[in-house]
C-alpha distance (Angstrom), angle and dihedral (degrees) to the residues before:
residue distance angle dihedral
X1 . . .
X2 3.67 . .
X3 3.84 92.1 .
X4 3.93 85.7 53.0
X5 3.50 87.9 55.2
X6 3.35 105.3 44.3
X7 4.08 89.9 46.8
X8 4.17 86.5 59.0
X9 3.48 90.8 40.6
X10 4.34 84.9 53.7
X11 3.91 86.2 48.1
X12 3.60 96.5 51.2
X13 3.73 95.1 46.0
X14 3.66 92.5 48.7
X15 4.04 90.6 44.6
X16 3.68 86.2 55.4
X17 3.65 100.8 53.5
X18 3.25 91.6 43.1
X19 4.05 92.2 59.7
X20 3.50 99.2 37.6
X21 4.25 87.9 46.6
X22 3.76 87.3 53.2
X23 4.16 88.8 45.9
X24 3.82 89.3 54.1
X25 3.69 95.2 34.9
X26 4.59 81.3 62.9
X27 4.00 92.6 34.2
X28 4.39 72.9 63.7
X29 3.28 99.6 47.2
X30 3.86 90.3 47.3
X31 3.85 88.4 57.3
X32 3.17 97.2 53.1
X33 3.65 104.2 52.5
X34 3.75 110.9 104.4
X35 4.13 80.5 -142.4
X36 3.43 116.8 68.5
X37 4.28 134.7 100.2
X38 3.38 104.2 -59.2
X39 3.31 90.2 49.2
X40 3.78 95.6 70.3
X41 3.66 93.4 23.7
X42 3.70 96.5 107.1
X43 3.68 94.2 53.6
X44 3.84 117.8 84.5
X45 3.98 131.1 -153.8
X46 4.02 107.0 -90.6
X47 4.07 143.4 161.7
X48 3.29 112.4 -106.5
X49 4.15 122.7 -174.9
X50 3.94 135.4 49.8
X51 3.73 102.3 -5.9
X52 3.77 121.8 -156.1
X53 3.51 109.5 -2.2
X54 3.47 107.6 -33.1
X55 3.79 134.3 122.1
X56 3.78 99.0 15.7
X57 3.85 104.2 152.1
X58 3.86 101.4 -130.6
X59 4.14 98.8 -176.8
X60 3.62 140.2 -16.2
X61 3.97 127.5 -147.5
X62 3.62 120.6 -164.5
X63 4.03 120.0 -161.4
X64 3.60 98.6 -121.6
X65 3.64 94.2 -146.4
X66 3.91 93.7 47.9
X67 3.40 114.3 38.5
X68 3.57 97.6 -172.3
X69 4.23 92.2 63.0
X70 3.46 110.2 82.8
X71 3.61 139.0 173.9
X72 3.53 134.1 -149.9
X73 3.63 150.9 -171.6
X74 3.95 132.3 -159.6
X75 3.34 121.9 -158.4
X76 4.06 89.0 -132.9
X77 3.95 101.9 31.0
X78 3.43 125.9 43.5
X79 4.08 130.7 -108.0
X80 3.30 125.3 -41.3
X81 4.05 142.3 -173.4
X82 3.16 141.5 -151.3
X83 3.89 127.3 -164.6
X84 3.77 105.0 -179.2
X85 4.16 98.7 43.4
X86 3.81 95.3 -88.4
X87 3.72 116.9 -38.9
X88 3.79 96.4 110.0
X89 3.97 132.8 12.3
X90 3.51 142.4 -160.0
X91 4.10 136.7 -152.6
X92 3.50 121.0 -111.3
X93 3.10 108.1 165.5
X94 3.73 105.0 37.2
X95 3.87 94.1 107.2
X96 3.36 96.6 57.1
X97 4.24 123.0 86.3
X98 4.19 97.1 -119.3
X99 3.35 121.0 91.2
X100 3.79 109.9 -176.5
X101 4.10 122.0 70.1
X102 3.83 116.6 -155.0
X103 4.12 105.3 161.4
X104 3.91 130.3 22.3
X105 3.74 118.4 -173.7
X106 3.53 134.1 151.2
X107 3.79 123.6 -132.8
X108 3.85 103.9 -92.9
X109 3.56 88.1 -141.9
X110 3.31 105.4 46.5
X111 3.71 105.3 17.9
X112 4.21 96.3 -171.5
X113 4.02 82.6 70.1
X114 4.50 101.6 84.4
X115 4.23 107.8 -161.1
X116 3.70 106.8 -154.4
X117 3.89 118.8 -155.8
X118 4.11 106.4 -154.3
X119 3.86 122.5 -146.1
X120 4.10 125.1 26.0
C-alpha cells in the first residue's frame, strides 16, 4: 500500500513539474518577443486622415476620349486635373474666389470645356 502510494505520489510530482516547466518555458518565450504590451504601450488610440473638412472628393470627370485625364473637385479645395491618371495634379481653380466644389462635368459635346458647380 505504501509503495502504491508513493508510486502516485512520484507521478504526480513528475506531472507537476512537467506543467509548470512547460508554463515557464511560454512565460520565456513571451519575454522574449520583441511584440508584446509594452511594446505598444506608449502609443495611444488616435484619428489619423483628412481632419476637419478637408479632402472630401466631391465629383470626378473623366475625358471620355482619354481616360487617363481626369478632373476633379473637392468639396474644400478647388478643381483639379490630372493628365497621367493620378500621379501628379494641377490647380484649376485656384484663381478664382470660391472655395468649395460640389459637381464636375465636362461638356458632353465638347468635352475640353470643364462646368464647375460651386458650393455642396
Amino acid at each position: 500500500m505504501v509503495k502504491r502510494w508513493r508510486s502516485r505520489a512520484a507521478i504526480a510530482c513528475a506531472a507537476w513539474l512537467c506543467v509548470s516547466g512547460a508554463a515557464w518555458a511560454a512565460d520565456d518565450k513571451k519575454d522574449e518577443s520583441p511584440l508584446n504590451s509594452g511594446t505598444f504601450s506608449g502609443m495611444k488610440l488616435r484619428n489619423i486622415g483628412p481632419a476637419l473638412m478637408s479632402g472630401r472628393i466631391a465629383d470626378i470627370a473623366v475625358h471620355p476620349g482619354k481616360p487617363n485625364t481626369w478632373y476633379v473637385g473637392v468639396g474644400s479645395g478647388g478643381v483639379w486635373k490630372t493628365t497621367n491618371a493620378g500621379t501628379t495634379w494641377q490647380p484649376l481653380f485656384d484663381g478664382q474666389t470660391a472655395y468649395s466644389i460640389g459637381a464636375v462635368t465636362l461638356d458632353p459635346s465638347n468635352p475640353h470645356t470643364v462646368w464647375v458647380g460651386t458650393g455642396e
